[in-house]
N, C-alpha and C positions, 0 to 999 in steps of 0.2 A: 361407186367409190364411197366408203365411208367416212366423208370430210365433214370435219364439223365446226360451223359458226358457234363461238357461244356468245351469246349477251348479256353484259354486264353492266355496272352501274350503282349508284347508293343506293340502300332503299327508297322506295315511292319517287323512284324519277317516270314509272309506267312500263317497266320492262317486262313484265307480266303480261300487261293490256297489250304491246305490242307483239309478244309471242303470240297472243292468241289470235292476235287479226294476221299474222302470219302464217299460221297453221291451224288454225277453227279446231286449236288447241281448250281446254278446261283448266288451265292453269289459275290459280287462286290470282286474283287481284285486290288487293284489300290495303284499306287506309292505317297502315300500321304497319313498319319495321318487322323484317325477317317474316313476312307474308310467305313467301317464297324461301324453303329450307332446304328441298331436296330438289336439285337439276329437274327441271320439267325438259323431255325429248320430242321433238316432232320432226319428220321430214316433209318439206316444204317443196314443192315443185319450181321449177323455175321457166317464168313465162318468155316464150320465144315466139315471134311472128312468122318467123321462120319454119316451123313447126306447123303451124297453121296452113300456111300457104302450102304444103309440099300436102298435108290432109287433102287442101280443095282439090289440090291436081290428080292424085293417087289414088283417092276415095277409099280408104284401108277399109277393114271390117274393125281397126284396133287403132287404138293412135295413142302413144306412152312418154311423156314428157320426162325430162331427168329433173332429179331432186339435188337437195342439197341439206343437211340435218343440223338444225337448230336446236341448242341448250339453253333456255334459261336458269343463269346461276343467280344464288342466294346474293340478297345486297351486300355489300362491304360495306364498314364502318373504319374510320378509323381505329390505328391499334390494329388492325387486321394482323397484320404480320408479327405481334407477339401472341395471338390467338382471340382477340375482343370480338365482341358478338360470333358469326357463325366464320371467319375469319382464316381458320387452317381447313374448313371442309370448301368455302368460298375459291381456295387458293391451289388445291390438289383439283377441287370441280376447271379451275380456266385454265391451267397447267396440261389437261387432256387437250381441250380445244385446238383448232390449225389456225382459226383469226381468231378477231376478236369483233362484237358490236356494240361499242360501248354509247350506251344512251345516257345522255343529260337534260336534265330540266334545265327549261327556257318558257315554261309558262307559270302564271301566279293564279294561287287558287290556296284561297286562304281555308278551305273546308278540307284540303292533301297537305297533312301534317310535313314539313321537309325534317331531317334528322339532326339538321344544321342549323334549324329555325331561320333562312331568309333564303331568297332564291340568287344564285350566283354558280353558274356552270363552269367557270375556267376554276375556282375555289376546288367545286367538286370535283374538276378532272385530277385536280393536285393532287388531292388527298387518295385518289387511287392509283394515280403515278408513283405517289410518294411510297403507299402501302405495296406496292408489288415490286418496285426498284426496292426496297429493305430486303425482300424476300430474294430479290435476284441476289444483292450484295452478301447475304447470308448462304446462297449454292456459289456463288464465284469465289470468294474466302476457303472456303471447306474444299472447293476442285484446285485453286490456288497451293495450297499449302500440299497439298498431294504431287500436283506438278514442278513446286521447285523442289521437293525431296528427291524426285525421280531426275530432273534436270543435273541436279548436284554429284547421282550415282553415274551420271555421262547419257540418261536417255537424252538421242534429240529432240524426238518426237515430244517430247516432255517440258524439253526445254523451252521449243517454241510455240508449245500452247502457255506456257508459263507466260512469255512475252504478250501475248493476245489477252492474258484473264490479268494480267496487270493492267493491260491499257482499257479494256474495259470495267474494272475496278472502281479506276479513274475516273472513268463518266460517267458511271454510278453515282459514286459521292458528289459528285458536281450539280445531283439530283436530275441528271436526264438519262430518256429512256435509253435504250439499248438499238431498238431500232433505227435512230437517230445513226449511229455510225456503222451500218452494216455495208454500207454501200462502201466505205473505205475497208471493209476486211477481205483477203483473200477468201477462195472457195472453203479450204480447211477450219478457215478462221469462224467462216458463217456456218457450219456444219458442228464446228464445238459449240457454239451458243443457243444456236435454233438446234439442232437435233440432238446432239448428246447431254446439251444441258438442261432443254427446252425454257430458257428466261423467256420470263412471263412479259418484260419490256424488248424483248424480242419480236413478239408476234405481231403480224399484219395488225392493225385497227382501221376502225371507219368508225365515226363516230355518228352520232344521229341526234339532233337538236329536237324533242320534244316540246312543241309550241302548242298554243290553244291557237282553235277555229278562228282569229283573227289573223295573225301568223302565218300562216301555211304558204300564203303566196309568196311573200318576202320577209318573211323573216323580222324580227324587231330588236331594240336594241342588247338582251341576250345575247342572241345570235349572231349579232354582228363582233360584240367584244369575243366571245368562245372562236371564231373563227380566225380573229387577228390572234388570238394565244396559241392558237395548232396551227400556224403559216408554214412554220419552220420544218414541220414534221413533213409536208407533202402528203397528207390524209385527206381522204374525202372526208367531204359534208355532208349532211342530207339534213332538210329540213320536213319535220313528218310531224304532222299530231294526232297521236294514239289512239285518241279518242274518237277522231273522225274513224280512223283505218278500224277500228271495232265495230262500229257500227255499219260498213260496209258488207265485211266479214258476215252482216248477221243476214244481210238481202240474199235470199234465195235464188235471185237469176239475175243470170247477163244483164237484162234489161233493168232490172230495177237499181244492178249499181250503176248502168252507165247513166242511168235517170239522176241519180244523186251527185254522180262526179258530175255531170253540166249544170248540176242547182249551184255546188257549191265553186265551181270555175276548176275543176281540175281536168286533166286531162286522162290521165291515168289514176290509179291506187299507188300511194307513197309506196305499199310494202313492194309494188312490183319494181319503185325503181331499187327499194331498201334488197332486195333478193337479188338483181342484177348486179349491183354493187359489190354484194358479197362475193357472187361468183365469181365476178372478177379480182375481186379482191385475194380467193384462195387461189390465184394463178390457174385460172381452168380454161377449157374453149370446149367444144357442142360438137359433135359429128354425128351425121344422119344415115340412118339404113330407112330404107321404103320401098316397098310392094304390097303388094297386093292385100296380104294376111294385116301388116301391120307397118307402121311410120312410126320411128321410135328416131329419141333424140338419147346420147350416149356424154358420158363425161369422162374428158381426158385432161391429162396434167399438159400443159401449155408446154411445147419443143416434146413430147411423145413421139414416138417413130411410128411406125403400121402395125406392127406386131404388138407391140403394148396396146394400140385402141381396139385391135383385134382380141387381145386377153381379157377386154372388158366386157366381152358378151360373151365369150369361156375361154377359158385357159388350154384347152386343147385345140381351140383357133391360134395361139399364140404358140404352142409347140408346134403345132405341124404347119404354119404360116407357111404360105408358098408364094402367093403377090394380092397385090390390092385392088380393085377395079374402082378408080376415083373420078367423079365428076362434080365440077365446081356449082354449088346450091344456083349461082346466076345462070349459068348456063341451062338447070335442069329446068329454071322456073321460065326461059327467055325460052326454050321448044318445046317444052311441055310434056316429053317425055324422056323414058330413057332409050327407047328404040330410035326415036331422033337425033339424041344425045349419040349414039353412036355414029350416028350415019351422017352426021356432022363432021365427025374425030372429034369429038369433045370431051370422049374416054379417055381415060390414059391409066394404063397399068404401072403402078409400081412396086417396088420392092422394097426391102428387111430397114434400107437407107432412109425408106421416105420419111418426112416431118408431118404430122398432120397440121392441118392449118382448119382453123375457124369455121363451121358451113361446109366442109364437104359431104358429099354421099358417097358411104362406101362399101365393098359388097367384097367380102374376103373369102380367098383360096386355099386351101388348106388339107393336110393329107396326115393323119394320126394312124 
């Protein structure tokens, strides 16, 4: 599935640095504004234990994790939305995107020029709030003025997106996002704004507090104010510092990063909780196929039926779908096989209806 994060930000908050420890990407990192002009692309795997565990048991000769594809876009500056620094290419680059990973400075480092001269991350979120709500009020105006022309010739369908692009308008100018009130719009409603319109304060976010190596465990006073300023949104946090997560990135084996995560007290690598995060964050879940040749992990859109996660390893699985042959990841890991797994009933066949859910393994029937 070609779903893509992109990550955003002022110049020199590290979004660079933390592409590249994301994807052992070569993206420019450089102490200077508009480093970054042209989307840098990577697709980034996403780590699952799960995945792991079904390898031990299976012993493939192949084992293929699923990705997830990551943009880093050009800084924004204020004035974005009348065209200032790289500003309408900034704005058509995160307008493609399905979320968003919007990274904030939350460290001081008087040798990384800020563009604002002081460090203040709820400041900096405004000013790309501010820049991208201009740009939404600017598509909702121009589809407004369309829909009550059409409303007034008797369309209803016209009418009552008219009602929807007034009330969202409204809380536009009020200077909040878009997101903010999705939850009160009907299905039609959230389908004009995210899909037909794509507002840019529409899209998922997750933000990421970029702290220095003092930071990383709890966070400091930064992080604590940015946190109480996005309450209201119901957005994750991550707290990660770039600088560690590059450095990781550059250790050539398992051993020597798990060697560095227990110098430094972590448990994991930030970007794998920052890549978890994401995934879920674009509404997705994991289904597993495993035998012998190969253990592959698959991505599907969350509430998918059988015949869609069957179109994701071909489309001629999803025309000629016939049933599903499903066994739940605990089960398969709790007998250790799939010949068990049946001889338990632990199989269970289903059909065109099913919902996939989270961890299954499934093995499709199909007649083209």
């Amino acid at each position: 599935m070609a779903l893509q994060c992109g990550i955003v930000g002022l110049p020199n908050v590290g979004k660079s640095t933390l592409f590249n420890a994301l994807t052992n990407g070569k993206a420019l990192a450089a102490n200077y504004p508009f480093a970054t002009k042209d989307p840098n692309v990577g697709m980034i795997t996403v780590p699952d234990e799960r995945l792991d565990k079904l390898t031990e048991i299976v012993e493939p000769q192949k084992t293929q994790p699923t990705t997830v594809e990551i943009v880093d876009i050009a800084g924004l500056i204020k004035g974005a939305s009348k065209g200032e620094g790289l500003g309408n290419q900034f704005l058509a680059n995160i307008r493609e995107v399905d979320a968003i990973i919007h990274v904030v400075r939350c460290f001081v480092d008087d040798n990384v020029v800020h563009v604002d001269g002081s460090i203040n991350p709820v400041r900096d979120k405004e000013i790309i709030d501010l820049e991208l709500s201009f740009k939404d009020l600017e598509t909702v105006e121009k589809r407004l003025d369309k829909s009550t022309r059409a409303a007034r010739a008797g369309n209803k369908e016209e009418a009552k997106a008219s009602e929807t692009l007034a009330a969202v308008k409204a809380h536009l100018e009020t200077g909040r996002v878009v997101r903010e009130m999705l939850a009160s719009l009907d299905d039609d409603a959230k389908y004009l704004v995210t899909k037909e319109l794509t507002l840019l304060t529409a899209k998922p976010v997750l933000y990421v507090c970029n702290v220095d190596e003092g930071a990383i465990q709890s966070g400091n006073a930064h992080t604590e104010a940015f946190k109480r300023s996005v309450a209201a949104e119901n957005a994750e946090v991550l707290i990660i510092c770039a600088g560690i997560e590059a450095q990781i990135a550059e250790l050539e084996t398992k051993e020597e990063r798990q060697e560095f995560l227990e110098m430094m007290g972590l448990e994991e690598p930030g970007v794998n909780r920052l890549i978890q995060a994401a995934y879920k964050l674009l509404n997705l879940i994991t289904y597993f196929t495993a035998g012998v040749k190969e253990v592959r992990a698959w991505t599907v859109r969350r509430g998918a039926k059988a015949p869609e996660a069957a179109g994701v390893i071909h489309s001629d699985f999803e025309k000629g779908f016939i049933r599903a042959e499903v066994i739940k990841y605990n089960d398969f890991v709790t007998l250790g096989s799939e010949a068990k797994v049946k001889e338990a009933g632990k199989m269970a066949v289903e059909g065109k209806e099913y919902v996939v859910t989270d961890g299954d393994l499934m093995h499709f029937r199909f007649n083209v």
